[in-house]
PQR file with spaces between the fields and no chain letter, atoms N, CA, C, O and H, PARSE charges and radii, in Angstrom:
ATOM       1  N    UNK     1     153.915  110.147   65.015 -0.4000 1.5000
ATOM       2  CA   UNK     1     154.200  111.225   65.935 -0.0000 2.0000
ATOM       3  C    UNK     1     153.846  110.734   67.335  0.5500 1.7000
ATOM       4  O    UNK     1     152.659  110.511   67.573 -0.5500 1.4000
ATOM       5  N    UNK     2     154.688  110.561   68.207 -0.4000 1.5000
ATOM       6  CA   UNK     2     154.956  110.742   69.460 -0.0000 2.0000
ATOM       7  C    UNK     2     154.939  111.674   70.329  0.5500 1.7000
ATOM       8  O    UNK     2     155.334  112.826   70.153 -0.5500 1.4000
ATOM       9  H    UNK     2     155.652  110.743   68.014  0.4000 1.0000
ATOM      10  N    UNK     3     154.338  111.071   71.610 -0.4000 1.5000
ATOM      11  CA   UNK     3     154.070  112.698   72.617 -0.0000 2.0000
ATOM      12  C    UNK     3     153.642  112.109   73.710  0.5500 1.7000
ATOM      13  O    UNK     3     152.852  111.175   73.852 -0.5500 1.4000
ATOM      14  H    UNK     3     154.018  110.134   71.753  0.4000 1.0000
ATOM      15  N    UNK     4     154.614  113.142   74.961 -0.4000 1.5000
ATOM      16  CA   UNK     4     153.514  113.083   76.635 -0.0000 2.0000
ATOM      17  C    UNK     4     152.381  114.016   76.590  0.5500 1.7000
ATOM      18  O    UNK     4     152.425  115.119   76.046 -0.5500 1.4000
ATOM      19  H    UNK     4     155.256  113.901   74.846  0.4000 1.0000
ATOM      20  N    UNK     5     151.540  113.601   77.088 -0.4000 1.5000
ATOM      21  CA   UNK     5     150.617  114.631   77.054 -0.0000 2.0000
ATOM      22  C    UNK     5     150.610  115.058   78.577  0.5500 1.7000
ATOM      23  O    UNK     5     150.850  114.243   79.467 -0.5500 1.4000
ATOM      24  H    UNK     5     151.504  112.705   77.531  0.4000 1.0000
ATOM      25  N    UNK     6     150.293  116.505   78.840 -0.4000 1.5000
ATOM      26  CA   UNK     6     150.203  116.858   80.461 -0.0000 2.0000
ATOM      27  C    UNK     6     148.850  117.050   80.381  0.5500 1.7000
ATOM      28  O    UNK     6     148.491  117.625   79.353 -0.5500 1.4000
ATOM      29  H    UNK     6     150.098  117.168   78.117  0.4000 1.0000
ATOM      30  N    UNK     7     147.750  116.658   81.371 -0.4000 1.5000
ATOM      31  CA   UNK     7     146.371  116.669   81.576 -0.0000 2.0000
ATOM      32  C    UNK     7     146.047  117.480   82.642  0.5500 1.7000
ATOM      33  O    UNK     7     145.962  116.761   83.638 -0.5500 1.4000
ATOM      34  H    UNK     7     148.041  116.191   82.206  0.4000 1.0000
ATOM      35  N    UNK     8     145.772  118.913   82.974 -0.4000 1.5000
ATOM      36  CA   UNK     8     145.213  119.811   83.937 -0.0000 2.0000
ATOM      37  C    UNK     8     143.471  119.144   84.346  0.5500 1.7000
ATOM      38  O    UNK     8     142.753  119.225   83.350 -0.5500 1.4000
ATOM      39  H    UNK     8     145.841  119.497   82.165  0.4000 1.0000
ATOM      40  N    UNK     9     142.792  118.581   85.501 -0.4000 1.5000
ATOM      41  CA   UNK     9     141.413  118.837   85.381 -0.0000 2.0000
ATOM      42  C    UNK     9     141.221  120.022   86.156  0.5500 1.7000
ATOM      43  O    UNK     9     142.009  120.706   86.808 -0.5500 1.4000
ATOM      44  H    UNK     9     143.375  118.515   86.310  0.4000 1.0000
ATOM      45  N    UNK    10     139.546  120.143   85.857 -0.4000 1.5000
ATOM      46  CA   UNK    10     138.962  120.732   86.255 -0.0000 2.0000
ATOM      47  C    UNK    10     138.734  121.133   87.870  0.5500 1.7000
ATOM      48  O    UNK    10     137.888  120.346   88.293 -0.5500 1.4000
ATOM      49  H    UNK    10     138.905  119.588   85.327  0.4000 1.0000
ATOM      50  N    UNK    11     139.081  121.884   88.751 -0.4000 1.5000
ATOM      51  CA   UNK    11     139.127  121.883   90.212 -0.0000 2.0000
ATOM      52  C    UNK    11     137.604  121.836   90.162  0.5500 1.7000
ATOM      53  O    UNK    11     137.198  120.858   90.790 -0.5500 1.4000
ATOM      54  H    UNK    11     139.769  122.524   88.408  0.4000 1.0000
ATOM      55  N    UNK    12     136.727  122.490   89.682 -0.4000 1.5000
ATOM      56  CA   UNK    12     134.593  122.383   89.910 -0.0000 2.0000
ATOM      57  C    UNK    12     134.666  121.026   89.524  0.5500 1.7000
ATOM      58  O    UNK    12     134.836  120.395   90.568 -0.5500 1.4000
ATOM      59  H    UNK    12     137.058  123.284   89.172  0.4000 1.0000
ATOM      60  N    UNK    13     134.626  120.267   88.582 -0.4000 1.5000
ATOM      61  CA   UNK    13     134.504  119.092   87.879 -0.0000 2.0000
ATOM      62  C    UNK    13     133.300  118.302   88.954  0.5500 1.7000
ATOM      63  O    UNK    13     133.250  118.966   89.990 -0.5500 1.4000
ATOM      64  H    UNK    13     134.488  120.779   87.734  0.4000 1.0000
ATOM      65  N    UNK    14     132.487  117.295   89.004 -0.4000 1.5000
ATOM      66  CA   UNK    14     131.946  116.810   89.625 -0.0000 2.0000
ATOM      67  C    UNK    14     132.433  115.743   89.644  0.5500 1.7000
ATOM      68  O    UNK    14     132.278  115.055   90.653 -0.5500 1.4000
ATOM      69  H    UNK    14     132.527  116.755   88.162  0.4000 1.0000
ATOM      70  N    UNK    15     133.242  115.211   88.454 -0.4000 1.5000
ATOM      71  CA   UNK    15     133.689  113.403   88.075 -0.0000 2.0000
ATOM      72  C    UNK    15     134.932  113.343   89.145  0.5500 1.7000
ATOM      73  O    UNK    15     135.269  114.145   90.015 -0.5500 1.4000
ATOM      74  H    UNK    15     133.369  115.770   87.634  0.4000 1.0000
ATOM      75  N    UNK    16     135.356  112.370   88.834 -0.4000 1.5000
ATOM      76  CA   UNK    16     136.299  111.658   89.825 -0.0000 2.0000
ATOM      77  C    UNK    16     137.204  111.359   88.880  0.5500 1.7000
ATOM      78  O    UNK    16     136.963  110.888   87.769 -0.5500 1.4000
ATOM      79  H    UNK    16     135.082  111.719   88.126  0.4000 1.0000
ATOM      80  N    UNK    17     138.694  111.756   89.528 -0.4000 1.5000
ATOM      81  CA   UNK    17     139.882  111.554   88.457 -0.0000 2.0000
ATOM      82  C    UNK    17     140.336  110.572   88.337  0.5500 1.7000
ATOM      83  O    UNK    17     141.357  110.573   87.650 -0.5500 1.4000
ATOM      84  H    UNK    17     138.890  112.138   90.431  0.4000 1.0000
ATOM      85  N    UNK    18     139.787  108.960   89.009 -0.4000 1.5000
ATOM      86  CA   UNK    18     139.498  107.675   88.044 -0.0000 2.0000
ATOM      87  C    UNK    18     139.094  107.721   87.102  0.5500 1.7000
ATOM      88  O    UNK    18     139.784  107.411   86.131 -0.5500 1.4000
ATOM      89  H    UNK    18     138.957  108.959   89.567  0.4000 1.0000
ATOM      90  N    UNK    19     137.627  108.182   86.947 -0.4000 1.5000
ATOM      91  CA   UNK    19     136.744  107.952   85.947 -0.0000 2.0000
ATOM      92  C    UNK    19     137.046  108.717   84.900  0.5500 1.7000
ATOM      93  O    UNK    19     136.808  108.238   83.791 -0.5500 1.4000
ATOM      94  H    UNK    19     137.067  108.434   87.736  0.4000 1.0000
ATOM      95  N    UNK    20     137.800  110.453   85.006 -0.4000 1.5000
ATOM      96  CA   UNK    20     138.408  110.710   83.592 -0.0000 2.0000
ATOM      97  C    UNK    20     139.694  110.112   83.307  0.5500 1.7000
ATOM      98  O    UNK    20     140.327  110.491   82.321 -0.5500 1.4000
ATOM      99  H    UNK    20     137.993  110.842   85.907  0.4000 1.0000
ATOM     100  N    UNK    21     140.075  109.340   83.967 -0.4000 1.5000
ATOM     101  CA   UNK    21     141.591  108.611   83.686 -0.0000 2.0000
ATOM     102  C    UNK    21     140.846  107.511   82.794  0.5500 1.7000
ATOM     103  O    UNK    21     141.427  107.154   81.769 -0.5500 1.4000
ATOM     104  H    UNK    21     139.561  109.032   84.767  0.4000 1.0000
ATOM     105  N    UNK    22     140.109  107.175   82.979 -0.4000 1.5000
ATOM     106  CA   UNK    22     139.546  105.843   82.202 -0.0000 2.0000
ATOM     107  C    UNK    22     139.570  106.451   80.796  0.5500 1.7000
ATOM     108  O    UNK    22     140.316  105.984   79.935 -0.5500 1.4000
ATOM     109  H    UNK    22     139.637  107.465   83.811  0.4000 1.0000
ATOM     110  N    UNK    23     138.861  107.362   80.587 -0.4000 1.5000
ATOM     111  CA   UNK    23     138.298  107.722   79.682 -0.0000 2.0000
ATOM     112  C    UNK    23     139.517  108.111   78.630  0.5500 1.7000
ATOM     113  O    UNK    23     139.639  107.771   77.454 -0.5500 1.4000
ATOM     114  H    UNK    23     138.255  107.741   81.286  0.4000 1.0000
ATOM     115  N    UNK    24     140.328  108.893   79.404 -0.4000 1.5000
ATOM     116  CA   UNK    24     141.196  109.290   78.823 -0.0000 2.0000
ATOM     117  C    UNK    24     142.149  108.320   78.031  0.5500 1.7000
ATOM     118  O    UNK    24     142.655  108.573   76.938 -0.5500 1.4000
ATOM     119  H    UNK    24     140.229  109.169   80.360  0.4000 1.0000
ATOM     120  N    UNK    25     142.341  106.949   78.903 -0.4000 1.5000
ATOM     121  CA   UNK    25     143.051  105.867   78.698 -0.0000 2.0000
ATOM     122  C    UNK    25     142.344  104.827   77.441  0.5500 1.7000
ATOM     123  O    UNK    25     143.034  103.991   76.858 -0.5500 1.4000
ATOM     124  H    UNK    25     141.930  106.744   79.792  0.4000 1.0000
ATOM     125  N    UNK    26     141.159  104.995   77.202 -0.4000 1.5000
ATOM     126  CA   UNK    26     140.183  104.667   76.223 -0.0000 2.0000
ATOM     127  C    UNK    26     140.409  105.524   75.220  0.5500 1.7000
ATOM     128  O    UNK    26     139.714  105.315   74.226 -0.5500 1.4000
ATOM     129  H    UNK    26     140.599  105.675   77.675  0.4000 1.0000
ATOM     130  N    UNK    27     141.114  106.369   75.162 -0.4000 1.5000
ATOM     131  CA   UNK    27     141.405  107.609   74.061 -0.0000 2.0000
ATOM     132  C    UNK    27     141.631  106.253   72.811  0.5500 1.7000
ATOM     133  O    UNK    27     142.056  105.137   73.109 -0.5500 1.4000
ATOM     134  H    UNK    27     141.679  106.539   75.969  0.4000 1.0000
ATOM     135  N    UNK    28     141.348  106.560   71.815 -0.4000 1.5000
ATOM     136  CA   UNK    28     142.780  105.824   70.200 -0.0000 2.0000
ATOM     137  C    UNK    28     143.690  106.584   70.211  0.5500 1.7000
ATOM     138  O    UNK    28     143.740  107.735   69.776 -0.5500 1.4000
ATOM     139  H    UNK    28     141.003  107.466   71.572  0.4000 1.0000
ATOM     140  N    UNK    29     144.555  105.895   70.777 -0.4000 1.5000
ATOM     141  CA   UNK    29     146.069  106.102   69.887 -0.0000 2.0000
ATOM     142  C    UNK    29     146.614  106.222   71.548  0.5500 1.7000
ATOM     143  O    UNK    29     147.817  106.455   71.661 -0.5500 1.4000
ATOM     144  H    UNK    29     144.514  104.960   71.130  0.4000 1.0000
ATOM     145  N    UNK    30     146.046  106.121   72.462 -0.4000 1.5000
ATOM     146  CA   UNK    30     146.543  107.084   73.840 -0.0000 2.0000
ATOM     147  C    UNK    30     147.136  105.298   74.175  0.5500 1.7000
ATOM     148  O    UNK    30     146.527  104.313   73.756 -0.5500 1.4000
ATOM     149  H    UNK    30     145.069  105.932   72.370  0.4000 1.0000
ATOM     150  N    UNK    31     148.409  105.235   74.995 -0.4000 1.5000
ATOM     151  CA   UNK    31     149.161  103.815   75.103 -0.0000 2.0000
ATOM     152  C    UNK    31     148.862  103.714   76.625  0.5500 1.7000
ATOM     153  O    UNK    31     148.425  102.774   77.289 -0.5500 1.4000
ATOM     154  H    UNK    31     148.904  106.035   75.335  0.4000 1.0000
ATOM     155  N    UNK    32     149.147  104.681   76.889 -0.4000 1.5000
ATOM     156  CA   UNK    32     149.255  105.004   78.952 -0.0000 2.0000
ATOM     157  C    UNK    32     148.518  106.013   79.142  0.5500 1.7000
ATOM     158  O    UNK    32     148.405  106.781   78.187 -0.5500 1.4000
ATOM     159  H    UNK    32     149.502  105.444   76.350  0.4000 1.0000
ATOM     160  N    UNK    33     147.833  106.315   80.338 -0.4000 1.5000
ATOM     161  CA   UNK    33     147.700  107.327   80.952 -0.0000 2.0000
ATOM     162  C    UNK    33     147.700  106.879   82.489  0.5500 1.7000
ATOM     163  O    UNK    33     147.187  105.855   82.939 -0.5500 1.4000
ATOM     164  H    UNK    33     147.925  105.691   81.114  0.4000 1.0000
ATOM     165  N    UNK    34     148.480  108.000   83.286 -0.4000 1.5000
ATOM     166  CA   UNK    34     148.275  107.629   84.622 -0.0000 2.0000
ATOM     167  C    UNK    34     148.062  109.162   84.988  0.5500 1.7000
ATOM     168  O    UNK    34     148.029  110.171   84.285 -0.5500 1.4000
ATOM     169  H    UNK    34     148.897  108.831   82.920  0.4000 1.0000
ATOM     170  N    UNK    35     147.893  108.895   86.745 -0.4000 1.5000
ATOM     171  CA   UNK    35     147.290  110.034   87.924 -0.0000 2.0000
ATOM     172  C    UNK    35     148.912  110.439   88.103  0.5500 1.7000
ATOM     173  O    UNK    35     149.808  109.598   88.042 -0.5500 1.4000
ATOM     174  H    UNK    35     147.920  108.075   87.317  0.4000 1.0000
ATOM     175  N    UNK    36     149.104  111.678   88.302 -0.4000 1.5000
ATOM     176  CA   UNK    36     150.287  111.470   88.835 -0.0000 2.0000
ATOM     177  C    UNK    36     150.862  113.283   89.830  0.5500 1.7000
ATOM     178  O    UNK    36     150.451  114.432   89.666 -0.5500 1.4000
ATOM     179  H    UNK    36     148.376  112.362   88.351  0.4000 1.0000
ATOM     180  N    UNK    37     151.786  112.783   90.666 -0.4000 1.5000
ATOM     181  CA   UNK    37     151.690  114.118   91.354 -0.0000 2.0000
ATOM     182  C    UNK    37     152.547  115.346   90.693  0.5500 1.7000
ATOM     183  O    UNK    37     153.373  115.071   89.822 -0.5500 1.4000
ATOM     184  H    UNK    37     152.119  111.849   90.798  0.4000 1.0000
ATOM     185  N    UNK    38     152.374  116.539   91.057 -0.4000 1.5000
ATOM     186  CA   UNK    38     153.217  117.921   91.052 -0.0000 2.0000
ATOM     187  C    UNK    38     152.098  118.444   90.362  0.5500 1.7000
ATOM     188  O    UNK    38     150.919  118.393   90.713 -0.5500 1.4000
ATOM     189  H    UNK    38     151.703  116.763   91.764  0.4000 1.0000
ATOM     190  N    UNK    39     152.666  119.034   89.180 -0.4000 1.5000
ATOM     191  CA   UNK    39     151.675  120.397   88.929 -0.0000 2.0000
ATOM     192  C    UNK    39     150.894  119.596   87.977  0.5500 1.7000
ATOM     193  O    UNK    39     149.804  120.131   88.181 -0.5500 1.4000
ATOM     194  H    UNK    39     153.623  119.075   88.896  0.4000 1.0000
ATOM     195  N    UNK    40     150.725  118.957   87.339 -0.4000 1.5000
ATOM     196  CA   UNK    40     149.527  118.631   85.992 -0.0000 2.0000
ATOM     197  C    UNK    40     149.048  117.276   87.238  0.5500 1.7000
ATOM     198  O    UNK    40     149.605  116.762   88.207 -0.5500 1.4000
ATOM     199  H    UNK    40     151.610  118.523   87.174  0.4000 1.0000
ATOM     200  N    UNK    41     147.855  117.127   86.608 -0.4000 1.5000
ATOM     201  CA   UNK    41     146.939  115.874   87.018 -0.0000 2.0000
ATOM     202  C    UNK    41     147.280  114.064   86.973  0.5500 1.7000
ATOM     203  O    UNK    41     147.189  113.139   87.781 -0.5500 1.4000
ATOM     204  H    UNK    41     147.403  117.545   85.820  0.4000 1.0000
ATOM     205  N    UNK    42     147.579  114.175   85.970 -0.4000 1.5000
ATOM     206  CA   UNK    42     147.318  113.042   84.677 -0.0000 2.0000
ATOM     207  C    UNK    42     148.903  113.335   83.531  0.5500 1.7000
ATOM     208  O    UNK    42     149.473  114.402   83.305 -0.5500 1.4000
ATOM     209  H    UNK    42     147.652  114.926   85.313  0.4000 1.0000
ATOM     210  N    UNK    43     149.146  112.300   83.146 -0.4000 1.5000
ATOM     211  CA   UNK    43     150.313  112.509   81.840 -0.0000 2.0000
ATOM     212  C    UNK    43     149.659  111.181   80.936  0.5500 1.7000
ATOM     213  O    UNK    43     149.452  110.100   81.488 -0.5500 1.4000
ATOM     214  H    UNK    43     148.682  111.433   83.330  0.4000 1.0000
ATOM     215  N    UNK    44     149.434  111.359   79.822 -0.4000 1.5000
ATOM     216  CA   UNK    44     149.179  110.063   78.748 -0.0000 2.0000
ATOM     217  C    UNK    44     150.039  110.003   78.059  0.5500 1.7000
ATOM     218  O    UNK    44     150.484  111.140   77.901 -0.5500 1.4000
ATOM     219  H    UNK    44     149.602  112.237   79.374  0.4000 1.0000
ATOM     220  N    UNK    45     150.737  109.078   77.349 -0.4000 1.5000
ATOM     221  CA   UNK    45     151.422  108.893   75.922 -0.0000 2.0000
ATOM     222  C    UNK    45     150.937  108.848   75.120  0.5500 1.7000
ATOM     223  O    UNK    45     150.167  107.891   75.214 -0.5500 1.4000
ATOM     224  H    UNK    45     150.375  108.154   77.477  0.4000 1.0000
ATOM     225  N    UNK    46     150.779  109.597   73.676 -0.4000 1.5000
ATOM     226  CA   UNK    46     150.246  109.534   72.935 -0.0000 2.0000
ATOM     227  C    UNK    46     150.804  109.153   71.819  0.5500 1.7000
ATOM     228  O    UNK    46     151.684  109.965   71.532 -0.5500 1.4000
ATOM     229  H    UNK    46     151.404  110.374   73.599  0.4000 1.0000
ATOM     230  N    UNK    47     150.687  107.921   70.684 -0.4000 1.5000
ATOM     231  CA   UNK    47     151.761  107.197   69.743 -0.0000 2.0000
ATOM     232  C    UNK    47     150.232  107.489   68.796  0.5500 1.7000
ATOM     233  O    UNK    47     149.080  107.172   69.095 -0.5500 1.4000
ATOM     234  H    UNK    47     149.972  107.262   70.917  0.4000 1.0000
ATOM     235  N    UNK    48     150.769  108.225   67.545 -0.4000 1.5000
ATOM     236  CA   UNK    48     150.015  108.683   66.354 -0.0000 2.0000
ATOM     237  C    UNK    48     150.741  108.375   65.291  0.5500 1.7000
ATOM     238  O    UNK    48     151.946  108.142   65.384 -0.5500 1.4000
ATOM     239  H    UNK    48     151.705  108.482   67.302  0.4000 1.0000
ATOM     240  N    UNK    49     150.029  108.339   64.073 -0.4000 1.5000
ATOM     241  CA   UNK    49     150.534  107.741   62.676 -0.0000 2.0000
ATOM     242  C    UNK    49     150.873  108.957   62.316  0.5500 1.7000
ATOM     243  O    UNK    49     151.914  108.887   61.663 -0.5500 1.4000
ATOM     244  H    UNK    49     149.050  108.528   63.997  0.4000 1.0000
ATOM     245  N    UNK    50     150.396  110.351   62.453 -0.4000 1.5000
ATOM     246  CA   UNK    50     151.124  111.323   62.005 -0.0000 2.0000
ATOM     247  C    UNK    50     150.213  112.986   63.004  0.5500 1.7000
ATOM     248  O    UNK    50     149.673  113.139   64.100 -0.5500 1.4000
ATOM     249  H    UNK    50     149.551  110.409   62.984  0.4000 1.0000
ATOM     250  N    UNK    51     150.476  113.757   61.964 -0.4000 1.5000
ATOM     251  CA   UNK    51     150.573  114.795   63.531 -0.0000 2.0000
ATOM     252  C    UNK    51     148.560  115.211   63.391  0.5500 1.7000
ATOM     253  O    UNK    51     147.854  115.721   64.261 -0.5500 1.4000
ATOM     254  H    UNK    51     150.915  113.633   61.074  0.4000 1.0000
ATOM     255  N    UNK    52     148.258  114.864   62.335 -0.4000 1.5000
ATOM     256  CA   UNK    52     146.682  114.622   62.217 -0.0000 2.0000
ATOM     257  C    UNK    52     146.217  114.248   63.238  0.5500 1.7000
ATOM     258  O    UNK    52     145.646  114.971   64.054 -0.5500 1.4000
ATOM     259  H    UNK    52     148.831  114.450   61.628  0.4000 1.0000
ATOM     260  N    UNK    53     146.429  112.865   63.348 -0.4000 1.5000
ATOM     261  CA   UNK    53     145.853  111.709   64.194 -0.0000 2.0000
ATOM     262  C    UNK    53     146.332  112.480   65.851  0.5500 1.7000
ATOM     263  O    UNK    53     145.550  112.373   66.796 -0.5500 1.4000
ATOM     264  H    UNK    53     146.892  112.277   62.685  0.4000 1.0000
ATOM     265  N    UNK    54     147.128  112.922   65.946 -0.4000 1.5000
ATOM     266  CA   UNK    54     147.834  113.510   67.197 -0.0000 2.0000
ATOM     267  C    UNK    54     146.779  114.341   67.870  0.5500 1.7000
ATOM     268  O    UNK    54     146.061  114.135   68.849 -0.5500 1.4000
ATOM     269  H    UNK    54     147.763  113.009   65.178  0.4000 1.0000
ATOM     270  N    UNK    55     146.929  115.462   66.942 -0.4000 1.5000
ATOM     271  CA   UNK    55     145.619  116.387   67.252 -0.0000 2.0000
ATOM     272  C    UNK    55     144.355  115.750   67.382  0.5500 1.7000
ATOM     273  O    UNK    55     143.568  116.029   68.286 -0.5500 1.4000
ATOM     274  H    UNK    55     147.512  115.630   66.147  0.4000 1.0000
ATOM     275  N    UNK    56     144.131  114.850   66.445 -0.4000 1.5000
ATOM     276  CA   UNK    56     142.594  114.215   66.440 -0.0000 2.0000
ATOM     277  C    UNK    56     142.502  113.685   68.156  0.5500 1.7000
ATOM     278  O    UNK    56     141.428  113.647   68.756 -0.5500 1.4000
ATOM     279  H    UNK    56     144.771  114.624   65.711  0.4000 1.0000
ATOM     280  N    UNK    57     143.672  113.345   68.711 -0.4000 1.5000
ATOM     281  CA   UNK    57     143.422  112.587   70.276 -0.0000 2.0000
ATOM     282  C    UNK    57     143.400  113.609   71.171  0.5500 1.7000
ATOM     283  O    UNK    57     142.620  113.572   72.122 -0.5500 1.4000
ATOM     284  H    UNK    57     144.545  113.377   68.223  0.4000 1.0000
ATOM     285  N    UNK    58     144.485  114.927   70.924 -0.4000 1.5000
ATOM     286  CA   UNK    58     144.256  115.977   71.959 -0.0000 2.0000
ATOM     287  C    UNK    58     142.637  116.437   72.013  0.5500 1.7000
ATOM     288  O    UNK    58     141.908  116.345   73.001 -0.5500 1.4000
ATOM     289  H    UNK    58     145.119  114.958   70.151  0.4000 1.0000
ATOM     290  N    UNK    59     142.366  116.819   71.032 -0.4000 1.5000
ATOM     291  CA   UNK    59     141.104  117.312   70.438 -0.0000 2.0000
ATOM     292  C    UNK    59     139.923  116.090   71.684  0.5500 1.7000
ATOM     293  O    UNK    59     139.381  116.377   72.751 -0.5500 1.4000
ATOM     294  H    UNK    59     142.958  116.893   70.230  0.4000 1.0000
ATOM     295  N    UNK    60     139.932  115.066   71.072 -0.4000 1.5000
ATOM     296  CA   UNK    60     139.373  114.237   71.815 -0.0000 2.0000
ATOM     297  C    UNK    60     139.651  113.981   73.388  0.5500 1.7000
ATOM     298  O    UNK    60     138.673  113.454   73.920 -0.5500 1.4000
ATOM     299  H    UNK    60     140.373  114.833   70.205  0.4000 1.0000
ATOM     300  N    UNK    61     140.867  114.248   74.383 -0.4000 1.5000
ATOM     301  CA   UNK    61     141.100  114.061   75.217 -0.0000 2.0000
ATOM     302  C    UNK    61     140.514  115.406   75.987  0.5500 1.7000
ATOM     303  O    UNK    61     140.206  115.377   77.179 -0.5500 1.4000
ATOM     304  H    UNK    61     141.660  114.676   73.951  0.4000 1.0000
ATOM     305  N    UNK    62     140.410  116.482   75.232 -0.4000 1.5000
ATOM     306  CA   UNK    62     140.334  117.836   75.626 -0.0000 2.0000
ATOM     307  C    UNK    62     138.722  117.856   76.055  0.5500 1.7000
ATOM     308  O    UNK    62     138.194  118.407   77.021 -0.5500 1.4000
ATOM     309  H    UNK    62     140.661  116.505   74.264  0.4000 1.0000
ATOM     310  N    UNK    63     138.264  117.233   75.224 -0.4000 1.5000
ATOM     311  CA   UNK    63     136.686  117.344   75.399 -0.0000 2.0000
ATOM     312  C    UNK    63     135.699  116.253   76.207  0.5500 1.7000
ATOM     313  O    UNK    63     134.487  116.097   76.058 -0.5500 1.4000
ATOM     314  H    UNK    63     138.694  116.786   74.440  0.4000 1.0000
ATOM     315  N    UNK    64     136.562  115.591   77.057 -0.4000 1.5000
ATOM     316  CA   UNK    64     136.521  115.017   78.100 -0.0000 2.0000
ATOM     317  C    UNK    64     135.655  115.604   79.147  0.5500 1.7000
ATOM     318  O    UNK    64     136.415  116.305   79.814 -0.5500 1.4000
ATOM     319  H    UNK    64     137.546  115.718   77.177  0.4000 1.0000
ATOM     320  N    UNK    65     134.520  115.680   79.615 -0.4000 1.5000
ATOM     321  CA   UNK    65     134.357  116.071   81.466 -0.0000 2.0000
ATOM     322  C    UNK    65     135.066  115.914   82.097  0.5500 1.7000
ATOM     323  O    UNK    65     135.541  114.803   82.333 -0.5500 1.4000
ATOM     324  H    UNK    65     133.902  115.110   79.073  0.4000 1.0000
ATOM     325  N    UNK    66     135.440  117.053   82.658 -0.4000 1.5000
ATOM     326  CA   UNK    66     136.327  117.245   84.013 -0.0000 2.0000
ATOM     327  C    UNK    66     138.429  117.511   83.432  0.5500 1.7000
ATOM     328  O    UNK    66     139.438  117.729   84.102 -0.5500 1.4000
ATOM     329  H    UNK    66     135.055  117.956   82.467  0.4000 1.0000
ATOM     330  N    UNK    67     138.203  117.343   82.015 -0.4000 1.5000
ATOM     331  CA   UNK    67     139.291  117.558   81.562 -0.0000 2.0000
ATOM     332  C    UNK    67     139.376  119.124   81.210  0.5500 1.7000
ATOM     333  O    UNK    67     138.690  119.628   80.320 -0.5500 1.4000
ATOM     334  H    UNK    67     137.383  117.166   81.470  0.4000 1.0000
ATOM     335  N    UNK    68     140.342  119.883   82.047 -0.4000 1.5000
ATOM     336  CA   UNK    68     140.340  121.350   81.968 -0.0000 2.0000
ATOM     337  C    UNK    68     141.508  122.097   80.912  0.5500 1.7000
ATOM     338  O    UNK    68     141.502  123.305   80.674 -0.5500 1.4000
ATOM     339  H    UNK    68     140.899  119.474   82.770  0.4000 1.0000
ATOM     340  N    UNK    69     142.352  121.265   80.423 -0.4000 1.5000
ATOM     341  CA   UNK    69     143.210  122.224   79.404 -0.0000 2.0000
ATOM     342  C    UNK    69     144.392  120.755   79.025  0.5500 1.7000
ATOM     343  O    UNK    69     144.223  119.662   79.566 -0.5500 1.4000
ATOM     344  H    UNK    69     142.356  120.284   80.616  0.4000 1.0000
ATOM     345  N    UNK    70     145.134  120.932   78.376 -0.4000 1.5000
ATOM     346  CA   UNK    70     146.213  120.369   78.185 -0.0000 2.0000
ATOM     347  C    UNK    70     147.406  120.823   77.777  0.5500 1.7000
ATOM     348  O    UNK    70     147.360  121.902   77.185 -0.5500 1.4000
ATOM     349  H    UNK    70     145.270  121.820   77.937  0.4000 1.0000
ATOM     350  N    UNK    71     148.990  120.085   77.978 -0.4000 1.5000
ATOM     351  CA   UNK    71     149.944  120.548   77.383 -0.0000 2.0000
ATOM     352  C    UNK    71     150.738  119.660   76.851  0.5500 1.7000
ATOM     353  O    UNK    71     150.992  118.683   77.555 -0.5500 1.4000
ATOM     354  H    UNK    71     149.028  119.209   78.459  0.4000 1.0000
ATOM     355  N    UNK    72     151.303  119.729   75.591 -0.4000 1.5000
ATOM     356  CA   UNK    72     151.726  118.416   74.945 -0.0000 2.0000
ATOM     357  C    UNK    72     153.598  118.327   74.753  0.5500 1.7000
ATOM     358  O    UNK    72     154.256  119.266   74.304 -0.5500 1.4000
ATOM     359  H    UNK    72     151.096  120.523   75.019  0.4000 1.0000
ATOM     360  N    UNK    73     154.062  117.288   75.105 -0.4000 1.5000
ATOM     361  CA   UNK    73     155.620  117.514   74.783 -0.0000 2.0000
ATOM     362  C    UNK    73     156.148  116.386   73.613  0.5500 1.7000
ATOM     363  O    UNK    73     156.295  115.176   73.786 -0.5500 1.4000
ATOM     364  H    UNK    73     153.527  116.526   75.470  0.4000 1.0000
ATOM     365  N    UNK    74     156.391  117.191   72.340 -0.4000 1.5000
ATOM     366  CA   UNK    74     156.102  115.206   71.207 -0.0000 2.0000
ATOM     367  C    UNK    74     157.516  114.925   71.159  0.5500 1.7000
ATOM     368  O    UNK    74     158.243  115.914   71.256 -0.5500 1.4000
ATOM     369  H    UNK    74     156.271  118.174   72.200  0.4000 1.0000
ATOM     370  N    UNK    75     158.090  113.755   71.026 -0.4000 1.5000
ATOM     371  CA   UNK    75     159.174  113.214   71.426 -0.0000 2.0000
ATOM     372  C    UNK    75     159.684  113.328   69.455  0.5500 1.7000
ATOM     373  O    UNK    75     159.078  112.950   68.453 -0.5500 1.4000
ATOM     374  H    UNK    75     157.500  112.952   70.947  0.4000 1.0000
ATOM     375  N    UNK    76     160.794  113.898   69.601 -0.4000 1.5000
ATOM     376  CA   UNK    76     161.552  113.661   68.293 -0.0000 2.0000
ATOM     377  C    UNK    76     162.658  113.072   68.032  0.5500 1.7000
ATOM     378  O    UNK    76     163.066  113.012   66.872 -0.5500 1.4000
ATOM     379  H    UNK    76     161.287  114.205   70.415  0.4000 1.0000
């Protein structure tokens, strides 16, 4: 299972949206993540063995500092 992920942060956040880009980009399974402009923060690709593992990275990307919500689009 395949997917963009859209990454909202946190406007309070104290971190720096390098340092959750790192993190985020350190995700398993996450291929890319970049900064990027308009309405979401951040977009990652996310390439999963199935829709388990998918969730297992949102789940994990979500609980990030300074990571405030997400929205996912999976490529079919």
């Amino acid at each position: 299972m395949n997917g963009f992920v859209s990454i909202f942060f946190n406007s309070q956040s104290t971190s720096k949206p390098t340092a959750i880009l790192k993190k985020i980009a350190n995700t398993n399974n996450v291929g890319f993540a970049y900064l990027v402009t308009g309405q979401v923060d951040a977009i990652a690709w996310v390439q999963a063995s199935d829709s388990n593992a998918f969730l297992d990275t949102l789940l994990r990307i979500n609980s990030i500092s300074g990571v405030d919500r997400t929205s996912t689009n999976v490529a079919l």
